[in-house]
PLY file of the C-alpha trace (Angstrom):
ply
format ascii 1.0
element vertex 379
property float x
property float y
property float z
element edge 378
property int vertex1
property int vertex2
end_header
0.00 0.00 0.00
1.33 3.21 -1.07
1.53 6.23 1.29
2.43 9.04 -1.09
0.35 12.04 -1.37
-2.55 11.82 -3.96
-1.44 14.17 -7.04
-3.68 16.76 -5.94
-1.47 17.40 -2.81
1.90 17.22 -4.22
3.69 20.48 -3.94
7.20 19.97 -5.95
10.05 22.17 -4.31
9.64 23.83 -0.77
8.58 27.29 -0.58
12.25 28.50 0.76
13.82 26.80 -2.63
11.06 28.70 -4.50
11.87 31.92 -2.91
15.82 31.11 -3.32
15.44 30.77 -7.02
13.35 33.64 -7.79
15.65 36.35 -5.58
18.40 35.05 -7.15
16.38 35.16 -11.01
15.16 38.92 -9.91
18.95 39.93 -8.77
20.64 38.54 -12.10
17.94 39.81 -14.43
18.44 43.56 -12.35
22.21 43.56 -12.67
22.31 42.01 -16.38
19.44 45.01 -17.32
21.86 47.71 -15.19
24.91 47.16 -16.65
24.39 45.46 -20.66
20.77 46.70 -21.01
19.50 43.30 -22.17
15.86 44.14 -21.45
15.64 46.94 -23.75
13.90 45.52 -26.07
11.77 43.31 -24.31
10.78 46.44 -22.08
9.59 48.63 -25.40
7.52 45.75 -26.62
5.95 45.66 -23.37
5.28 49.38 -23.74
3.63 49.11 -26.94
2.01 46.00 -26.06
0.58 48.08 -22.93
-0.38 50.84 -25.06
-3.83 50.02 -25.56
-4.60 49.21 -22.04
-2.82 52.71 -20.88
-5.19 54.47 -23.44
-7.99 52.68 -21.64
-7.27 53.34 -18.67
-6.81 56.92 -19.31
-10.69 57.04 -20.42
-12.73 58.00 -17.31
-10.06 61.10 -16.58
-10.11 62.06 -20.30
-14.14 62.04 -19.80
-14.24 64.11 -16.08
-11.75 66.74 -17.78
-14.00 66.95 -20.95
-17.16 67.35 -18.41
-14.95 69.74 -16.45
-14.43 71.85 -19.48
-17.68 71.74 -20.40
-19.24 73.12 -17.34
-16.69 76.18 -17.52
-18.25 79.29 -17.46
-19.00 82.43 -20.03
-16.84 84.98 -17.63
-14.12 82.53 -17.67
-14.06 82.26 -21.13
-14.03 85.66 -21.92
-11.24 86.53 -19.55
-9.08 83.80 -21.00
-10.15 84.74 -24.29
-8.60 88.64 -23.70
-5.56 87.46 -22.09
-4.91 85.13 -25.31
-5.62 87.61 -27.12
-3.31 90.12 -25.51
-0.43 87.44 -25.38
-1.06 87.05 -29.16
-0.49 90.11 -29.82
2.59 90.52 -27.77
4.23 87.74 -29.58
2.77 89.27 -33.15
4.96 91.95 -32.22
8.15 89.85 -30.95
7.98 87.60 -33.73
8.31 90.42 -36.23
11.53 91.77 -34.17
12.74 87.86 -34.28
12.01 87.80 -37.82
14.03 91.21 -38.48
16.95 90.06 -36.50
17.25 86.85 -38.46
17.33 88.76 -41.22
20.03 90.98 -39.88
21.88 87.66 -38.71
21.65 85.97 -42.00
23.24 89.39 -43.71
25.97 89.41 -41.39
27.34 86.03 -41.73
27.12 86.58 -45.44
29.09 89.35 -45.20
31.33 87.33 -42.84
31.74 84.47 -45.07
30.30 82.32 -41.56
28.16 79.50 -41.80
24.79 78.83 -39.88
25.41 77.09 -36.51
21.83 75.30 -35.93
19.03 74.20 -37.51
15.96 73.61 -35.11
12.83 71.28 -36.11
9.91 70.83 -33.24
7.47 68.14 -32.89
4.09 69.20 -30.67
3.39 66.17 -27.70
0.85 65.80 -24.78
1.92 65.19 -21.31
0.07 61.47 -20.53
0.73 60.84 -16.83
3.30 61.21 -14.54
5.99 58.09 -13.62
5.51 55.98 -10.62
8.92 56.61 -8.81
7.98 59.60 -6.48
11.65 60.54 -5.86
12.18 61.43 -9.67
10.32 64.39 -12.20
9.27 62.38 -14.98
6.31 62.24 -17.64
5.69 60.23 -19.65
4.60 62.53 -23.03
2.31 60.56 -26.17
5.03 60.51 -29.14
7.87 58.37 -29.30
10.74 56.62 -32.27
7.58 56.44 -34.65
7.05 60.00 -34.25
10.84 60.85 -34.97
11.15 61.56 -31.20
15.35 61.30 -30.17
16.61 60.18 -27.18
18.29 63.24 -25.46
16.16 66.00 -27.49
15.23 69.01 -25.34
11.38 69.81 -24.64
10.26 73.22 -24.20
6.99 75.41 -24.13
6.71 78.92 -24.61
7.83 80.28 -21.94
11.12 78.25 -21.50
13.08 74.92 -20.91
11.08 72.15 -18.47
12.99 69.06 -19.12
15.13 66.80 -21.55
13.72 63.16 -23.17
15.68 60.22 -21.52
13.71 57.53 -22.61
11.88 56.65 -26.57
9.52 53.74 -26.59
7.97 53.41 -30.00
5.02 54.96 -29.37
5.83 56.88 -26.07
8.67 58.98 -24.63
9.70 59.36 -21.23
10.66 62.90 -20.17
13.06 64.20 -17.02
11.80 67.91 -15.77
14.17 70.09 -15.24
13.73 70.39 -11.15
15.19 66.92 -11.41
17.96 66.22 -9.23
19.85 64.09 -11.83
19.04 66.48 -14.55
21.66 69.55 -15.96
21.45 71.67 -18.49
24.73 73.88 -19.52
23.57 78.04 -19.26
24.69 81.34 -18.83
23.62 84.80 -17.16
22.33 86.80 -19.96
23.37 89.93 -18.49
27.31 89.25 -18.10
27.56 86.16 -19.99
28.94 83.85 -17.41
28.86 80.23 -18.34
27.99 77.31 -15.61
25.67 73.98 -15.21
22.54 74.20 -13.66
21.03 71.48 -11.44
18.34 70.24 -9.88
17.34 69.66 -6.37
16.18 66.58 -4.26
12.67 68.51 -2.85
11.93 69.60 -7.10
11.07 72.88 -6.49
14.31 75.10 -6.62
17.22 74.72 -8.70
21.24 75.12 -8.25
23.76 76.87 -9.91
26.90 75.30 -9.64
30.89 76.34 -9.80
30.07 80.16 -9.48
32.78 81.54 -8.18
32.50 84.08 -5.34
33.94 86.85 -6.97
31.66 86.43 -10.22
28.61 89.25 -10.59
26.00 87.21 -10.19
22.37 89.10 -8.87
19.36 88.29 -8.07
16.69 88.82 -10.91
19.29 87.51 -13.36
17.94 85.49 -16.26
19.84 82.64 -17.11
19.69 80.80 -20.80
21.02 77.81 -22.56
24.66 78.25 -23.68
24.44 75.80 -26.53
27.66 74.95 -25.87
26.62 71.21 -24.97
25.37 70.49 -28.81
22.04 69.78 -27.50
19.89 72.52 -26.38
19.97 75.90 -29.10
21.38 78.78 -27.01
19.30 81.43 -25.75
16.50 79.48 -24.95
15.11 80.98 -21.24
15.49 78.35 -18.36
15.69 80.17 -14.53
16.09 83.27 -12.73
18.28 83.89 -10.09
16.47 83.57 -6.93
18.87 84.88 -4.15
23.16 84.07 -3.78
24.65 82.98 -0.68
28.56 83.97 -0.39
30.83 82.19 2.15
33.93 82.99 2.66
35.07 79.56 3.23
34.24 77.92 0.15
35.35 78.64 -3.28
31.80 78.59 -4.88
28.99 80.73 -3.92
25.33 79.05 -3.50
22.85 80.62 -6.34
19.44 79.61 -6.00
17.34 79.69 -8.66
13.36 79.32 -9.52
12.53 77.80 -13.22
10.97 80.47 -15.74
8.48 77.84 -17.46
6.01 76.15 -15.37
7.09 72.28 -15.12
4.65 71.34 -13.28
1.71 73.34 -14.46
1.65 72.67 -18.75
0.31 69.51 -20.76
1.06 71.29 -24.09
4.73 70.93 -25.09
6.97 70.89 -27.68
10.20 68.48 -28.56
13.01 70.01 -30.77
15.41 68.36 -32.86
18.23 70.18 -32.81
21.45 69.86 -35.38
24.64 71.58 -34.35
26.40 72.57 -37.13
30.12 73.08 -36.34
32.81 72.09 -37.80
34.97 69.07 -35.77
37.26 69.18 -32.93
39.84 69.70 -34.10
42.26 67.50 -30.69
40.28 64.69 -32.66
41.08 65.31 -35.89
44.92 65.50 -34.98
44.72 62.08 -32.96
42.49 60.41 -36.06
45.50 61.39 -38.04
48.71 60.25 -35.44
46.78 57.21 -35.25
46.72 56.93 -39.61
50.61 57.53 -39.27
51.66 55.21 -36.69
49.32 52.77 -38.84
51.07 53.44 -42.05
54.97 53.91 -40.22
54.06 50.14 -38.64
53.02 48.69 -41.83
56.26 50.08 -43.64
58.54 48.42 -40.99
57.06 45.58 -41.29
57.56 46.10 -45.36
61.28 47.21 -44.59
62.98 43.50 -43.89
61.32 41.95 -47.42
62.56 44.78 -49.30
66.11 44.51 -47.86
66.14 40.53 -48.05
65.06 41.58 -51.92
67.58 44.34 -52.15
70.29 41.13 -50.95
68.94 38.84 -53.51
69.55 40.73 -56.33
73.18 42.22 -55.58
74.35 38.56 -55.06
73.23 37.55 -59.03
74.94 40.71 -59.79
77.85 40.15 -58.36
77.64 36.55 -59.76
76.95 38.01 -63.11
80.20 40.18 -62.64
82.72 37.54 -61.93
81.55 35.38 -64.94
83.24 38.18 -67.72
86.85 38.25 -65.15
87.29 34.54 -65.32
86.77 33.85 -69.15
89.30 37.27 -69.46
91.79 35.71 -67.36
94.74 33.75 -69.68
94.91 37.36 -71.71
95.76 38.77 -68.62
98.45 36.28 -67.87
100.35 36.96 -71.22
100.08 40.25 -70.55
103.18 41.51 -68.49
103.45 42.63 -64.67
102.11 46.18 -64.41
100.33 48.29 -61.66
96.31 47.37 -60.94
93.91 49.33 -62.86
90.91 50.82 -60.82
88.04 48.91 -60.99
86.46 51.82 -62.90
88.88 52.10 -65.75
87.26 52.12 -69.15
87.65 48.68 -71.14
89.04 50.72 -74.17
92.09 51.35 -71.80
92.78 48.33 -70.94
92.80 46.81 -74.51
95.27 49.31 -75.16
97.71 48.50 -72.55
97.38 44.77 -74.04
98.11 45.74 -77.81
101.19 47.94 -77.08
102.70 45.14 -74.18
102.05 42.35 -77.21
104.14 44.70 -79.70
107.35 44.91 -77.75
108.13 41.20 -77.87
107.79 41.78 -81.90
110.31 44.24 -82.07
112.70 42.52 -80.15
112.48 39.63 -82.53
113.24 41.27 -85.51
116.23 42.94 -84.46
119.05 40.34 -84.92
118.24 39.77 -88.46
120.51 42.93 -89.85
123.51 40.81 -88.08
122.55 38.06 -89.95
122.51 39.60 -93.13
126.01 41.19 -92.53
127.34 37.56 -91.67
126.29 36.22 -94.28
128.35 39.09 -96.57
0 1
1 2
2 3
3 4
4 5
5 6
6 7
7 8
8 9
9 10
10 11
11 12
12 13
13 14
14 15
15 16
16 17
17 18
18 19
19 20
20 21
21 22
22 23
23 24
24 25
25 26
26 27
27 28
28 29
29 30
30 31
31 32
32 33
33 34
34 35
35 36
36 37
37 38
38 39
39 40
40 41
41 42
42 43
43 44
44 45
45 46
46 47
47 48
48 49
49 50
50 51
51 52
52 53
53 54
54 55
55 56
56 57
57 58
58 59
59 60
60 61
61 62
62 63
63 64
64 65
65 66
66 67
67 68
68 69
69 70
70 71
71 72
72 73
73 74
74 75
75 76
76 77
77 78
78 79
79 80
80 81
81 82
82 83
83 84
84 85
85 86
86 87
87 88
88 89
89 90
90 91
91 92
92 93
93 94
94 95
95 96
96 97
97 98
98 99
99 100
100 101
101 102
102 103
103 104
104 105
105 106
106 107
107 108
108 109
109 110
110 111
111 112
112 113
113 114
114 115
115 116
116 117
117 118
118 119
119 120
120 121
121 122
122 123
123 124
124 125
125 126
126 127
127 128
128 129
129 130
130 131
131 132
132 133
133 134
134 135
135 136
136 137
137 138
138 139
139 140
140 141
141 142
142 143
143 144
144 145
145 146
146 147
147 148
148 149
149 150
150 151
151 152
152 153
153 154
154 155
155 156
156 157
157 158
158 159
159 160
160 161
161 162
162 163
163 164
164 165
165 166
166 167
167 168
168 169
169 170
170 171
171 172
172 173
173 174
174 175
175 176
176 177
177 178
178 179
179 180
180 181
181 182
182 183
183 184
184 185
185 186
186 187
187 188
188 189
189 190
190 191
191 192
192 193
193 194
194 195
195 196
196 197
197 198
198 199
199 200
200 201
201 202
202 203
203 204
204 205
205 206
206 207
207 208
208 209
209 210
210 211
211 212
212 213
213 214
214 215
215 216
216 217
217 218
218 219
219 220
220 221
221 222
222 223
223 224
224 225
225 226
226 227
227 228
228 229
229 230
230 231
231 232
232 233
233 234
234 235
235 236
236 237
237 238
238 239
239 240
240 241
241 242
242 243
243 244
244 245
245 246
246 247
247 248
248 249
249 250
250 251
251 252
252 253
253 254
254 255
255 256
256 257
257 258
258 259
259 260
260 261
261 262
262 263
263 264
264 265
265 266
266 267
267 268
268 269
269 270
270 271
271 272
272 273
273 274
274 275
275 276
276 277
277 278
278 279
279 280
280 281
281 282
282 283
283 284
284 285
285 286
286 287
287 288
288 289
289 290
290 291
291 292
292 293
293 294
294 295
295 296
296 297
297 298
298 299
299 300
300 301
301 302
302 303
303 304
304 305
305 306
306 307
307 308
308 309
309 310
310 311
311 312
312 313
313 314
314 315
315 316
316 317
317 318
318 319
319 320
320 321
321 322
322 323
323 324
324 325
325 326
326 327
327 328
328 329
329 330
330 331
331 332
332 333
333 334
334 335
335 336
336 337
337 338
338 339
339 340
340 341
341 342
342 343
343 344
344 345
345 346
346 347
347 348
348 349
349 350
350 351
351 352
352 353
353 354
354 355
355 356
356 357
357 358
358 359
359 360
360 361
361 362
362 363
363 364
364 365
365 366
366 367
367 368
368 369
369 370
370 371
371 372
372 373
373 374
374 375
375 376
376 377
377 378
């Protein structure tokens, strides 16, 4: 008789393995995401996949605002209806200055023979919701990769900077605010044209100018802007003012406080630019691109160097050979020649077959003298 659990009781592994393996599956999957980003992709097909549902979701607040607006009333329209019409007409007027300074702009840097720095394209979006984490300042806006949405593009409204994309899912973006601690964005003082990095701040609300030196004129009221200097963000676009500045006398930096222009908190409307810096390159790159061409090319010619000598060796051995053929076959005329000092090695050949020709007529001579005394003997 068996005494084994029926199969409906049977549990498989204890509840402590269970928990073992699934810590240990959660820790691995956390570190492999942190550090090689292997759940990329898998997270942006969960975020379209969860698309729909989001949208869904989203249905009973997109119906309580539409009530809301509904039930506004006639004075409230009105008013808002003066005040955009007043703000219209304020930035009728400071587009046609913009316009007229572009104009002037483009003139001068024709006359200057200088090119255009920046090109800047803008794509509207719609704050959806806010993120979950409540120590962060993130939305999440409704345009993403599909949209032509970068990672790292700047988002602005009219009235200023409120935040940088960090995150493109295909058919949403996620956005960091500009009171985010972990968030900087390069600017300067308009008035003096002091560079620095802004930052934000752990409670969201302020923000912190760092590396301001004490002795810098820095006041409060200042406006500060985008530098541009970063290749990211066009210059001059507004992002704080200069709340108050705190100078200590032991520290090298003074504390400037500062209060965002734009309201990050209080718009759904924004826009996205694409900006293209158009500078030419660094040029500490360009030299190092071309010491590392020349050490390239200098290594490969060493390496060429030993095969051209071993050829170079080759061929001055079968001349050499070739050379000493000619002296050997030349050598019994040289033995009936008689004693006489060594030529140079360079002496012509039409030399030396004189030198033969006049040592082979002596012996001639010699021979015919005795035959007079014959002759006479013979008388």
């Amino acid at each position: 008789m068996e005494y084994s659990p029926p199969p409906l009781f049977k549990q498989g592994p204890s509840a402590l393995a269970r928990l073992i393996f699934f810590v240990v599956l959660a820790i691995a999957l956390l570190i492999s995401d942190a550090r090689f980003s292997t759940l990329e992709i898998v997270r942006g097909m969960l975020g379209a996949g969860l698309y729909p549902l989001q949208r869904a979701a989203l249905v009973p607040r997109d119906i309580f605002m539409g009530a809301a607006d509904l039930a506004v009333t006639s004075a409230t329209l009105r008013s808002e209806n003066a005040k955009l019409a007043d703000k219209n007409l304020q930035l009728s007027v400071k587009a046609g200055d913009a316009a007229q300074l572009a104009i002037e702009n483009a003139h001068l840097r024709a006359l200057l023979n200088l090119q255009s720095r920046a090109t800047t394209d803008e794509t509207p979006a719609e704050i959806q919701y806010d993120t979950r984490d409540p120590f962060t300042q993130k939305v999440v806006i409704g345009k993403g990769s599909q949209q032509n949405i970068q990672d790292g593009a700047p988002v602005v409204t009219e009235d200023g900077v409120i935040g940088q994309v960090t995150r493109v899912f295909p058919l949403q973006s996620e956005v960091t605010l500009l009171t985010d601690k972990d968030q900087a964005v390069p600017v300067q003082i308009a008035r003096t044209g002091l560079r620095s990095v802004i930052y934000g701040t752990p409670k969201g609300d302020t923000l912190d100018l760092r590396f301001v030196p004490i002795s810098a004129d820095v006041q409060a009221g200042d406006e500060l802007v985008t530098s541009g200097l970063d290749g990211i963000y066009p210059p001059g676009l507004p992002v704080a003012k200069v709340l108050r500045v705190d100078k200590q006398a032991d520290t090298a930096f003074a504390r400037v406080v500062c209060v965002p222009i734009a309201a990050v908190r209080g718009t759904r409307q924004l826009l996205v630019l694409h900006y293209n810096l158009n500078v030419p390159p660094n040029p500490i790159e360009v030299e190092a691109a071309a010491a590392a061409k020349e050490a390239k090319e200098n290594k490969g010619k060493k390496k060429a160097a030993p095969k051209a000598a071993a050829a170079a060796g080759a061929s001055g051995a079968s001349a050499v050979a070739g050379a000493s053929a000619p002296a050997a076959g030349s050598a019994p005329a040289a033995a009936a020649a008689p004693a006489a000092k060594p030529a140079p090695a360079s002496a012509p050949k039409a030399a030396a077959a004189k030198a033969a020709s006049n040592a082979a007529a002596k012996p001639s001579k010699k021979a015919q003298a005795p035959k007079p005394a014959s002759s006479g003997a013979a008388r």
